[in-house]
PDB file with SEQRES, HELIX, SHEET and CRYST1 records, atoms N, CA, C and O in Angstrom:
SEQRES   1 A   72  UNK UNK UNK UNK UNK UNK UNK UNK UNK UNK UNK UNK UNK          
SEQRES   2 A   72  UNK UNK UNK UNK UNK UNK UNK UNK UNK UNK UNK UNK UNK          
SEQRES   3 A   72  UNK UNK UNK UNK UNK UNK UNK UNK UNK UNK UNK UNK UNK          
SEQRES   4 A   72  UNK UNK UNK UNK UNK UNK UNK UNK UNK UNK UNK UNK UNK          
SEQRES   5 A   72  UNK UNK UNK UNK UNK UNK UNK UNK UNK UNK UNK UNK UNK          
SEQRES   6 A   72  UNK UNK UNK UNK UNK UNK UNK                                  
HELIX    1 AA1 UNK A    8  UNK A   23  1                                  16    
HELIX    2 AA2 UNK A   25  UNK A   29  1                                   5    
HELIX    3 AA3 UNK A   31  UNK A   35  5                                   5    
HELIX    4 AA4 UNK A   44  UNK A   49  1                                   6    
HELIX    5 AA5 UNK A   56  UNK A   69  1                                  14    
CRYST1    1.000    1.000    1.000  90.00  90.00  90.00 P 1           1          
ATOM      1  N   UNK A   1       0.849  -1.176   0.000  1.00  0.00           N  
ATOM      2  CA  UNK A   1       0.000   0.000   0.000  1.00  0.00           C  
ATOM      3  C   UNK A   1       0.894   1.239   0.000  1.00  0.00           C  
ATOM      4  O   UNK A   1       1.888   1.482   0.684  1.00  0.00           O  
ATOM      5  N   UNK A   2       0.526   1.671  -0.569  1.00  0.00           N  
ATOM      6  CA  UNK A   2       1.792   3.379  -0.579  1.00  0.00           C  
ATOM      7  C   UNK A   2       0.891   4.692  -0.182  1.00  0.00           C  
ATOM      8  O   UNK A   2      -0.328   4.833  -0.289  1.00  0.00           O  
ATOM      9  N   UNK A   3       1.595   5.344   0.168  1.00  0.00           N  
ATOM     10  CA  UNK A   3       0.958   6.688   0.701  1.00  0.00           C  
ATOM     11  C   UNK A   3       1.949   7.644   0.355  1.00  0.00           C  
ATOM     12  O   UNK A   3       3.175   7.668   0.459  1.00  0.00           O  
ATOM     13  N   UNK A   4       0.604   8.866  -0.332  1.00  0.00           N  
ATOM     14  CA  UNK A   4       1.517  10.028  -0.646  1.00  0.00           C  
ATOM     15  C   UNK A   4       2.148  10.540   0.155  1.00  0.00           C  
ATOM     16  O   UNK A   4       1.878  10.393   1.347  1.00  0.00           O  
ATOM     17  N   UNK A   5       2.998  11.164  -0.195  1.00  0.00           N  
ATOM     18  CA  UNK A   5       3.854  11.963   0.335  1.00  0.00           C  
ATOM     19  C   UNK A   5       3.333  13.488   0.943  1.00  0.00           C  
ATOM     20  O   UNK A   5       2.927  14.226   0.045  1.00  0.00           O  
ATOM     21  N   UNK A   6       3.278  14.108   2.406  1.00  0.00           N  
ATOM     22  CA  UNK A   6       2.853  14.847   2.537  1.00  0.00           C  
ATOM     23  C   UNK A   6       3.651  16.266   2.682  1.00  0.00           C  
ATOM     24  O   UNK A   6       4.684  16.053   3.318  1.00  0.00           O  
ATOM     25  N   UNK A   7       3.586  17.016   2.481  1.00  0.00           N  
ATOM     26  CA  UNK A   7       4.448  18.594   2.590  1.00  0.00           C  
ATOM     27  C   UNK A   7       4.411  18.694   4.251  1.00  0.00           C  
ATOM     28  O   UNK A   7       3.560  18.375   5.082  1.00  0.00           O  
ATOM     29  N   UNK A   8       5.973  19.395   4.359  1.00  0.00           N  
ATOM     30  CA  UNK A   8       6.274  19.558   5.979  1.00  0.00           C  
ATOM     31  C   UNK A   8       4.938  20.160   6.385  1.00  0.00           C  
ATOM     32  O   UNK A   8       4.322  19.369   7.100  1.00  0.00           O  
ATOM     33  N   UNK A   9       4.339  21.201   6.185  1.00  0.00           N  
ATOM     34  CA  UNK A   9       3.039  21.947   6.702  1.00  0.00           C  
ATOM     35  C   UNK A   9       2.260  20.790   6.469  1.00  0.00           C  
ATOM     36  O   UNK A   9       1.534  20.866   7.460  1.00  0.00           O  
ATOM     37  N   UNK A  10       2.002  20.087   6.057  1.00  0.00           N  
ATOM     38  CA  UNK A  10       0.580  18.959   6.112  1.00  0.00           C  
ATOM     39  C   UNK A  10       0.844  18.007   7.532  1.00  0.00           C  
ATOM     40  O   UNK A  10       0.036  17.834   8.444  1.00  0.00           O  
ATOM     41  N   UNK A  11       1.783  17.632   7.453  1.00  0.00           N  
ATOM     42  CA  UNK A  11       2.495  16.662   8.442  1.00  0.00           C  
ATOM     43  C   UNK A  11       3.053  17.481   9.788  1.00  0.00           C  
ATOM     44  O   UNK A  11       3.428  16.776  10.725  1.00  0.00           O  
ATOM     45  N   UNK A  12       3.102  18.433   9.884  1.00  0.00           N  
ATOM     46  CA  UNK A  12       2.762  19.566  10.993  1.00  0.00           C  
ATOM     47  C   UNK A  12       1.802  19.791  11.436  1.00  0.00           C  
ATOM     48  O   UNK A  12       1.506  19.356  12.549  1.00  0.00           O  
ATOM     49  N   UNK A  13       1.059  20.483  10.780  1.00  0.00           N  
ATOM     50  CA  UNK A  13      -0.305  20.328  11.141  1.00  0.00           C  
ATOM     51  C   UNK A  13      -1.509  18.813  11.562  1.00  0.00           C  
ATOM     52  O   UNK A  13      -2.391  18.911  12.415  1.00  0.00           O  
ATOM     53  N   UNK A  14      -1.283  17.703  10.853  1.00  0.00           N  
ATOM     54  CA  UNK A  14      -1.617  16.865  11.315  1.00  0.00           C  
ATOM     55  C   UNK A  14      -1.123  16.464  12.882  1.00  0.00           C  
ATOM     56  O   UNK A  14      -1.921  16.376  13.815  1.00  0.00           O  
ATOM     57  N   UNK A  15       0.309  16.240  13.004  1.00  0.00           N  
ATOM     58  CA  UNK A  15       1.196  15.603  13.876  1.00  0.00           C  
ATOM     59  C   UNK A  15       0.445  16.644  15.298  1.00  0.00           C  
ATOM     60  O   UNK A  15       0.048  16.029  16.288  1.00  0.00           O  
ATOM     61  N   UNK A  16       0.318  18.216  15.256  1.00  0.00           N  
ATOM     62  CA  UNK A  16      -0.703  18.593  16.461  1.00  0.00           C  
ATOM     63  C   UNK A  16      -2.160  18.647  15.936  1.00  0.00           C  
ATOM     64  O   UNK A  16      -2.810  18.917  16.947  1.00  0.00           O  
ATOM     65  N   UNK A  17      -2.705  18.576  15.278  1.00  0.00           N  
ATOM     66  CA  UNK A  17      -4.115  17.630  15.438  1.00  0.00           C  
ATOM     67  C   UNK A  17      -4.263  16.667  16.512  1.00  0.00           C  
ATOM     68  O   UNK A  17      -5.215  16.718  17.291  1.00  0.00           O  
ATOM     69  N   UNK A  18      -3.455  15.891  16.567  1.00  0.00           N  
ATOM     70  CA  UNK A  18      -3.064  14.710  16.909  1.00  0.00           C  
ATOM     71  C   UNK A  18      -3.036  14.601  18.051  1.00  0.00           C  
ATOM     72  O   UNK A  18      -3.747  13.823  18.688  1.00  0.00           O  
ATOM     73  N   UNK A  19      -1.961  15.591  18.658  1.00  0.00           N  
ATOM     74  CA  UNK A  19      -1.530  15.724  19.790  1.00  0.00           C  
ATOM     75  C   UNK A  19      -2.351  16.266  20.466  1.00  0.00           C  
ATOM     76  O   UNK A  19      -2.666  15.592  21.447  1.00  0.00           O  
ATOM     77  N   UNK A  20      -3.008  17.508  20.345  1.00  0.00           N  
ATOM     78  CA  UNK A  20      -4.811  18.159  20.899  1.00  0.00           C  
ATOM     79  C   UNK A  20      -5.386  16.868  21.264  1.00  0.00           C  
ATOM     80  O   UNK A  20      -5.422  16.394  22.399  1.00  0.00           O  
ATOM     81  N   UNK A  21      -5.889  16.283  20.055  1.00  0.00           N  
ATOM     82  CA  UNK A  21      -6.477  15.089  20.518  1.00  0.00           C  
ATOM     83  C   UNK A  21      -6.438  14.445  21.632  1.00  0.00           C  
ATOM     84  O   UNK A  21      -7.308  14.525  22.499  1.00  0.00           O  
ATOM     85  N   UNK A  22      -5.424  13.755  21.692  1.00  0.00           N  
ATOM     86  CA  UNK A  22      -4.377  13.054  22.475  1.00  0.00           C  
ATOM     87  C   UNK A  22      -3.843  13.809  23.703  1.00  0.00           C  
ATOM     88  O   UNK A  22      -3.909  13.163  24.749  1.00  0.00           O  
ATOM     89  N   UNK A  23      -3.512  14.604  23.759  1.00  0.00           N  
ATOM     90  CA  UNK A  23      -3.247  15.213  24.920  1.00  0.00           C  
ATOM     91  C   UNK A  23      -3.798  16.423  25.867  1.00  0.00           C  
ATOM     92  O   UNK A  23      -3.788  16.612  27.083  1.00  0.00           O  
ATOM     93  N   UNK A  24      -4.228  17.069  24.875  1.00  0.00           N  
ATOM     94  CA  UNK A  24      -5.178  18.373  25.265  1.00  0.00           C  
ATOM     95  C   UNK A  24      -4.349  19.659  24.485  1.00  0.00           C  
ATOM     96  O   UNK A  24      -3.283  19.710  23.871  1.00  0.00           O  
ATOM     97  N   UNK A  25      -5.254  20.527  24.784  1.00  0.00           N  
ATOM     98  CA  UNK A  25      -3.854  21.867  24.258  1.00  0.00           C  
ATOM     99  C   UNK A  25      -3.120  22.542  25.811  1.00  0.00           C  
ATOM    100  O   UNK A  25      -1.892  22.526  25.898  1.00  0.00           O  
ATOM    101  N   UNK A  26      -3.587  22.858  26.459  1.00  0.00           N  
ATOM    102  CA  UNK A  26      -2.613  22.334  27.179  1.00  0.00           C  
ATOM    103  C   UNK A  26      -1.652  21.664  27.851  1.00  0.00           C  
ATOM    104  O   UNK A  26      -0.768  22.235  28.488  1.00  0.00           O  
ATOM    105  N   UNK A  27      -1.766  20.438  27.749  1.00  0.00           N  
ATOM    106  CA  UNK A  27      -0.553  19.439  27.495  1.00  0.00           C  
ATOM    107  C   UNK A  27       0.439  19.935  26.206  1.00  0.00           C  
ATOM    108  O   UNK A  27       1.583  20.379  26.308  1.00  0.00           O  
ATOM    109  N   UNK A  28      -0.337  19.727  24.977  1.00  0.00           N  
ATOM    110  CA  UNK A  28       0.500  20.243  23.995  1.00  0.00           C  
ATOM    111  C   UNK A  28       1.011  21.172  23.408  1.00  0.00           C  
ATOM    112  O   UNK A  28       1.607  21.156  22.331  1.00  0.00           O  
ATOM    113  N   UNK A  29       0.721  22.329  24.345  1.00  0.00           N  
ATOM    114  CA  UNK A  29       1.470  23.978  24.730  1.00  0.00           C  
ATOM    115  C   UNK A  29       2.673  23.497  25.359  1.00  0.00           C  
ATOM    116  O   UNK A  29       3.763  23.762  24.852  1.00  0.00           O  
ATOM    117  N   UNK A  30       2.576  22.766  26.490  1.00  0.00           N  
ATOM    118  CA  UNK A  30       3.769  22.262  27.700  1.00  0.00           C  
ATOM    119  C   UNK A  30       4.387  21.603  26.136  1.00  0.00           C  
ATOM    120  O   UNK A  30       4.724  22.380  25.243  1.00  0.00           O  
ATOM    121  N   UNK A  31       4.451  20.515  26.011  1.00  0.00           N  
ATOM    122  CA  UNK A  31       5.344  19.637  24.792  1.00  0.00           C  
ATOM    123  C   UNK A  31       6.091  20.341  23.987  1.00  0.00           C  
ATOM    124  O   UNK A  31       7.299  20.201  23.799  1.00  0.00           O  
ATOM    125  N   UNK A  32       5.082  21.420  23.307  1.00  0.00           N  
ATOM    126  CA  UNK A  32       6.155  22.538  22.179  1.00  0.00           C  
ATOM    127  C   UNK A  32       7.329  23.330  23.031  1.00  0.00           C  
ATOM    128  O   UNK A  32       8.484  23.586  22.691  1.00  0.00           O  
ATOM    129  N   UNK A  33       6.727  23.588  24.087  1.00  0.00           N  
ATOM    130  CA  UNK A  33       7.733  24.551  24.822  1.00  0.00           C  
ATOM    131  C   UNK A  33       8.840  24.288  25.145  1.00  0.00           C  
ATOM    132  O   UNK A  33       9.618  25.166  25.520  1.00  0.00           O  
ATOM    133  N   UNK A  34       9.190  22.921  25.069  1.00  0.00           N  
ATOM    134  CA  UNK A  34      10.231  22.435  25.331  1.00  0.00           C  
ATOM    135  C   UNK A  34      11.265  22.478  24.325  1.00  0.00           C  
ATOM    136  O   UNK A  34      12.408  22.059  24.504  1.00  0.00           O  
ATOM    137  N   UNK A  35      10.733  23.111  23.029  1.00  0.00           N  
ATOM    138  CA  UNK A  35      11.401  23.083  21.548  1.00  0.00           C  
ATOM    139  C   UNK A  35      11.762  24.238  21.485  1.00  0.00           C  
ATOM    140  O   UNK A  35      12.623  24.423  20.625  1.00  0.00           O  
ATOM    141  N   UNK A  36      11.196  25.858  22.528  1.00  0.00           N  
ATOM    142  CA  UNK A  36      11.270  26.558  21.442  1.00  0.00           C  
ATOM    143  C   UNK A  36      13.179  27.174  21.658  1.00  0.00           C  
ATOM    144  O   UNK A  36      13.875  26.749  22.581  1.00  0.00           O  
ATOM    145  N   UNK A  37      13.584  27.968  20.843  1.00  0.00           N  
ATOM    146  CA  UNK A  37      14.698  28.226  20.760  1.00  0.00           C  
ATOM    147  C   UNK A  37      15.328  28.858  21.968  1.00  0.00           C  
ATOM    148  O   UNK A  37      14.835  29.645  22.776  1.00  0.00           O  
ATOM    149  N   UNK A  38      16.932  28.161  21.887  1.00  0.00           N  
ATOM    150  CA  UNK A  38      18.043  29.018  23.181  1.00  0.00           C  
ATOM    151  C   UNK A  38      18.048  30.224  22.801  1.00  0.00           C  
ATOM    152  O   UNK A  38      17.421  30.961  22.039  1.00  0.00           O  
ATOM    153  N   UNK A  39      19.026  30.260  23.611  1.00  0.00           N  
ATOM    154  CA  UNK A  39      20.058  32.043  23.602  1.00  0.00           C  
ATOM    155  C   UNK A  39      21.316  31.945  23.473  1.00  0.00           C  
ATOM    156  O   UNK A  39      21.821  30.897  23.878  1.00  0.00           O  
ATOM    157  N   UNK A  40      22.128  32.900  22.929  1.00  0.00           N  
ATOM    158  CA  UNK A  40      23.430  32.689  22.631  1.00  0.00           C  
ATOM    159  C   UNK A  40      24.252  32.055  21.651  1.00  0.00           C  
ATOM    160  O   UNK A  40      23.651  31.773  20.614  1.00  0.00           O  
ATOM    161  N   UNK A  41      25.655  31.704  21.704  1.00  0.00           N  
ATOM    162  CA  UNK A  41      26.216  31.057  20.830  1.00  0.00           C  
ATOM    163  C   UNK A  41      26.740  29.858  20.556  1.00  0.00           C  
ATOM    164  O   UNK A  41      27.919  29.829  20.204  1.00  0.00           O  
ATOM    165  N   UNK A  42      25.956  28.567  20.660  1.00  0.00           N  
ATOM    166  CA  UNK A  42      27.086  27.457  21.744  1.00  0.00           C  
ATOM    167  C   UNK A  42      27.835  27.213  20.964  1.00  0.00           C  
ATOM    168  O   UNK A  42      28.194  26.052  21.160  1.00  0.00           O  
ATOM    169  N   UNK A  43      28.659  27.908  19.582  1.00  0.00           N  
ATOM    170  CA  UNK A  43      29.745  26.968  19.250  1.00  0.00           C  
ATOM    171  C   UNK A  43      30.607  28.348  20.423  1.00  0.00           C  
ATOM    172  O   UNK A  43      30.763  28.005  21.595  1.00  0.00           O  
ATOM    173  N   UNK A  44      30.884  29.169  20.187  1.00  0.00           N  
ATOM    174  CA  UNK A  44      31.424  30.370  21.264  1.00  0.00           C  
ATOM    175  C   UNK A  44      31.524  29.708  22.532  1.00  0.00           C  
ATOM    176  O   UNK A  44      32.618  29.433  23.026  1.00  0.00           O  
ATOM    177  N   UNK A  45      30.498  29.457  23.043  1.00  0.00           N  
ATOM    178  CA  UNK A  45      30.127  28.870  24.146  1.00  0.00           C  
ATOM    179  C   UNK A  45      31.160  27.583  24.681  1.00  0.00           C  
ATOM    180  O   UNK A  45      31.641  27.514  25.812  1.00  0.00           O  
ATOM    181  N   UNK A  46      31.305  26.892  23.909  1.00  0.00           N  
ATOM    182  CA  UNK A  46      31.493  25.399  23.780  1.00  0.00           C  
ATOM    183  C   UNK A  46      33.304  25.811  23.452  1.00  0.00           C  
ATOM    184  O   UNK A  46      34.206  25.392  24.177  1.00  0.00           O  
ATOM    185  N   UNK A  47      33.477  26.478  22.527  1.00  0.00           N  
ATOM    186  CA  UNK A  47      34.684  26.663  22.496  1.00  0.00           C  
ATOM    187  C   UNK A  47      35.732  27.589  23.701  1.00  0.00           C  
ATOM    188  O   UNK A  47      36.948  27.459  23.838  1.00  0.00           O  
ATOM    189  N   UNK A  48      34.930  28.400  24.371  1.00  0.00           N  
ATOM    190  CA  UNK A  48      35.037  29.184  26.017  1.00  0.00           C  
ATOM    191  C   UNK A  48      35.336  27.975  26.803  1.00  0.00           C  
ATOM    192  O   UNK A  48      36.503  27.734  27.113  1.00  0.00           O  
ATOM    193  N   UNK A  49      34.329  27.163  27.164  1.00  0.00           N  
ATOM    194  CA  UNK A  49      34.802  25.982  27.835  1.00  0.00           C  
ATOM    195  C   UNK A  49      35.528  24.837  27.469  1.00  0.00           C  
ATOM    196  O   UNK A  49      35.603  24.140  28.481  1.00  0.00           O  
ATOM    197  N   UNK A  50      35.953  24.433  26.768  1.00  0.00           N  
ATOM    198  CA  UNK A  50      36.725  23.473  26.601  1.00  0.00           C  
ATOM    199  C   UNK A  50      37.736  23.499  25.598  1.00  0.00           C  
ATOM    200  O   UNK A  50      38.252  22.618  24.910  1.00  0.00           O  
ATOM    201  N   UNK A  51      37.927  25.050  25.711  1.00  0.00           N  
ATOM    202  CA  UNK A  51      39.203  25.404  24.973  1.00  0.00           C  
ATOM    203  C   UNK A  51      39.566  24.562  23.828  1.00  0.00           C  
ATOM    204  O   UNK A  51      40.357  23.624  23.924  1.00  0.00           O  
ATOM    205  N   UNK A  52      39.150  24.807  23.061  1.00  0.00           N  
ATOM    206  CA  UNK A  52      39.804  23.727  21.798  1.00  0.00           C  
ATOM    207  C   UNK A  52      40.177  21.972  22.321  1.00  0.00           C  
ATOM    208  O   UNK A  52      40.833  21.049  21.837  1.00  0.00           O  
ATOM    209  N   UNK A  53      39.772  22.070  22.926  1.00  0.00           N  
ATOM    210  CA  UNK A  53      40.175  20.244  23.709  1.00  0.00           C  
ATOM    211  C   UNK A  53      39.657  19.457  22.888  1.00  0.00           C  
ATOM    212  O   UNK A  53      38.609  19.825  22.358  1.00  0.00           O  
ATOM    213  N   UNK A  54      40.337  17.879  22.459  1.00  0.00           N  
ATOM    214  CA  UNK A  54      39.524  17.107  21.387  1.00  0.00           C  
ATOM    215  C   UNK A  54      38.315  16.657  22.038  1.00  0.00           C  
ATOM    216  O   UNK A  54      37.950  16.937  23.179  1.00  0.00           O  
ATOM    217  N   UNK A  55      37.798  16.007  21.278  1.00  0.00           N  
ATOM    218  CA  UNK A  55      36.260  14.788  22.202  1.00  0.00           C  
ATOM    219  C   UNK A  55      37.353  13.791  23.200  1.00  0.00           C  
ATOM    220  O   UNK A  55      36.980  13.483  24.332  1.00  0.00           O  
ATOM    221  N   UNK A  56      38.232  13.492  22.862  1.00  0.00           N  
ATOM    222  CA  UNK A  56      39.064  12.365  24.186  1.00  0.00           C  
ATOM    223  C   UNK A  56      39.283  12.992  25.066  1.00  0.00           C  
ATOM    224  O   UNK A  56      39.024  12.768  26.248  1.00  0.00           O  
ATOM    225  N   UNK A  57      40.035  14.278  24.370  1.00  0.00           N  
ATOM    226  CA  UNK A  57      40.209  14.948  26.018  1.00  0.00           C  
ATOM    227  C   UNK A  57      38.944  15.684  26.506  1.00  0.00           C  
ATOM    228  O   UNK A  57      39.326  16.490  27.354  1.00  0.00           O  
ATOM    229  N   UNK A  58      38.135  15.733  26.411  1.00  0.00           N  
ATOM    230  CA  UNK A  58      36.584  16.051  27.008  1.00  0.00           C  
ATOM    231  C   UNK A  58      36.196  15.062  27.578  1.00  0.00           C  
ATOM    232  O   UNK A  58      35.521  15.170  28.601  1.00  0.00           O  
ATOM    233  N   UNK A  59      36.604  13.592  26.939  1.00  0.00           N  
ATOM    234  CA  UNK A  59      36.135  12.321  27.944  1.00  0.00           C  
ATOM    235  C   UNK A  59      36.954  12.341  28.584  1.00  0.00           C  
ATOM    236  O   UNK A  59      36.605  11.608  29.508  1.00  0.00           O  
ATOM    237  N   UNK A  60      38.001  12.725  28.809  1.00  0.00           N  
ATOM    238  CA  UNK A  60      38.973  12.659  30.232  1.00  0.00           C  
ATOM    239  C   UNK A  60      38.915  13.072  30.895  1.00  0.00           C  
ATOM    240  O   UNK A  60      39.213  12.650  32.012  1.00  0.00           O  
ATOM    241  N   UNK A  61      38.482  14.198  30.622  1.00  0.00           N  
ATOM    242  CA  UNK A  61      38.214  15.336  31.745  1.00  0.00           C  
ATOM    243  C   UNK A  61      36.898  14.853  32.612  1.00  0.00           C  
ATOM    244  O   UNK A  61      36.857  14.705  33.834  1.00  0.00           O  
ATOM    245  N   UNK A  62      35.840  14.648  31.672  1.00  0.00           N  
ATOM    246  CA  UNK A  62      34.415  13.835  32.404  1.00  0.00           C  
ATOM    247  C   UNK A  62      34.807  13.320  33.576  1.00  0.00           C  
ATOM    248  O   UNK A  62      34.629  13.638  34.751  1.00  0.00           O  
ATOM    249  N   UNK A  63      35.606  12.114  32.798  1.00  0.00           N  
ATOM    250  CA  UNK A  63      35.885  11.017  33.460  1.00  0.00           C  
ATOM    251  C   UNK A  63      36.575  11.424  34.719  1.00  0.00           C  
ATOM    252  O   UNK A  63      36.327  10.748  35.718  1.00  0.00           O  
ATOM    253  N   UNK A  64      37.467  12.501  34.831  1.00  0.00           N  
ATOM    254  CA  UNK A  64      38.191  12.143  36.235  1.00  0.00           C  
ATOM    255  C   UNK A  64      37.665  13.166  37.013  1.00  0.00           C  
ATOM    256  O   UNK A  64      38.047  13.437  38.152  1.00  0.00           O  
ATOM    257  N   UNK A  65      36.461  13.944  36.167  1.00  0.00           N  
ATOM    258  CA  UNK A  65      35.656  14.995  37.204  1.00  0.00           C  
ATOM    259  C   UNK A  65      34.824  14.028  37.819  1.00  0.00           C  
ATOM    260  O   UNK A  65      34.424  14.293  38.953  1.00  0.00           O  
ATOM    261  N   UNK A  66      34.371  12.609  37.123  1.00  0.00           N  
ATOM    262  CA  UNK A  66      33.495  11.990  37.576  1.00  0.00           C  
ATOM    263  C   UNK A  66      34.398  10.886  39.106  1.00  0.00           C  
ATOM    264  O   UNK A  66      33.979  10.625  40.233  1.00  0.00           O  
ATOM    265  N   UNK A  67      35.427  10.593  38.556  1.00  0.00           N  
ATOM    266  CA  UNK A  67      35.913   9.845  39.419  1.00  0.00           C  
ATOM    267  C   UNK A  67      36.386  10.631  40.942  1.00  0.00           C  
ATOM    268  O   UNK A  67      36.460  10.010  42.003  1.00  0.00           O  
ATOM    269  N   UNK A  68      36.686  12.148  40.790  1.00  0.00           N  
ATOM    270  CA  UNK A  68      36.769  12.678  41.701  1.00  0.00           C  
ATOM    271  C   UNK A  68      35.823  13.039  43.022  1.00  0.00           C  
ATOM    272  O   UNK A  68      36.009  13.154  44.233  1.00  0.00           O  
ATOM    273  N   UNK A  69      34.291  13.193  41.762  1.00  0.00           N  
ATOM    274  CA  UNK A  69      33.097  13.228  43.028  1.00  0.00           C  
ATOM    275  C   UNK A  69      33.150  11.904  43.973  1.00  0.00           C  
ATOM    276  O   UNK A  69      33.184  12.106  45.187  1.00  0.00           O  
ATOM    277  N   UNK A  70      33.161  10.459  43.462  1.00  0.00           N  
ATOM    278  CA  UNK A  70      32.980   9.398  43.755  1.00  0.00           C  
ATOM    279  C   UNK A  70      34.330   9.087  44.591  1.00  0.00           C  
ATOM    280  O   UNK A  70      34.498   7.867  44.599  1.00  0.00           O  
ATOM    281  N   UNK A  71      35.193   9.659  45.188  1.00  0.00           N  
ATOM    282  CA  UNK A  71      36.296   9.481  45.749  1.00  0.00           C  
ATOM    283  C   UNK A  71      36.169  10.048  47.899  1.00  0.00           C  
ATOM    284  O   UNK A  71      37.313   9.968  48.346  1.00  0.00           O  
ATOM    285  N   UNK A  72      35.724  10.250  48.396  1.00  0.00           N  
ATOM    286  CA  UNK A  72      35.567  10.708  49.198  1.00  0.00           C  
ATOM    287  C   UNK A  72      35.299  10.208  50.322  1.00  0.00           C  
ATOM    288  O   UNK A  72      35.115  10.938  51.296  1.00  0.00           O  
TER     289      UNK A  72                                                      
END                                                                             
């Protein structure tokens, strides 16, 4: 069985149809809100904190911030 293909706005609009339904509109006020956009810059952000450090050394660091709480 195949089904057309629907345009992002069709499949938006359905997908909260749906959710009203299903959840209420207030429930599904709370749900969107959780989407709507930050603040700021996180590559700026991201690059402030962890100084150019690779992903290993970001897991190292985790790691022995983590092993440090657990030490006591």
């Amino acid at each position: 069985m195949s089904h057309p293909i629907k345009t992002l706005h069709e499949l938006s609009s359905e997908a909260r149809h749906v959710l009203y339904e299903r959840l209420g509109v207030s429930n599904t006020v709370r749900f969107f809100n959780q989407f709507e956009a930050g603040e700021g810059n996180y590559t700026e952000e991201r690059d402030a904190t962890c100084g150019g450090a690779s992903v290993d050394e970001i897991a190292d660091m985790i790691q022995k911030s983590e092993a440090s709480r657990h030490v006591g």
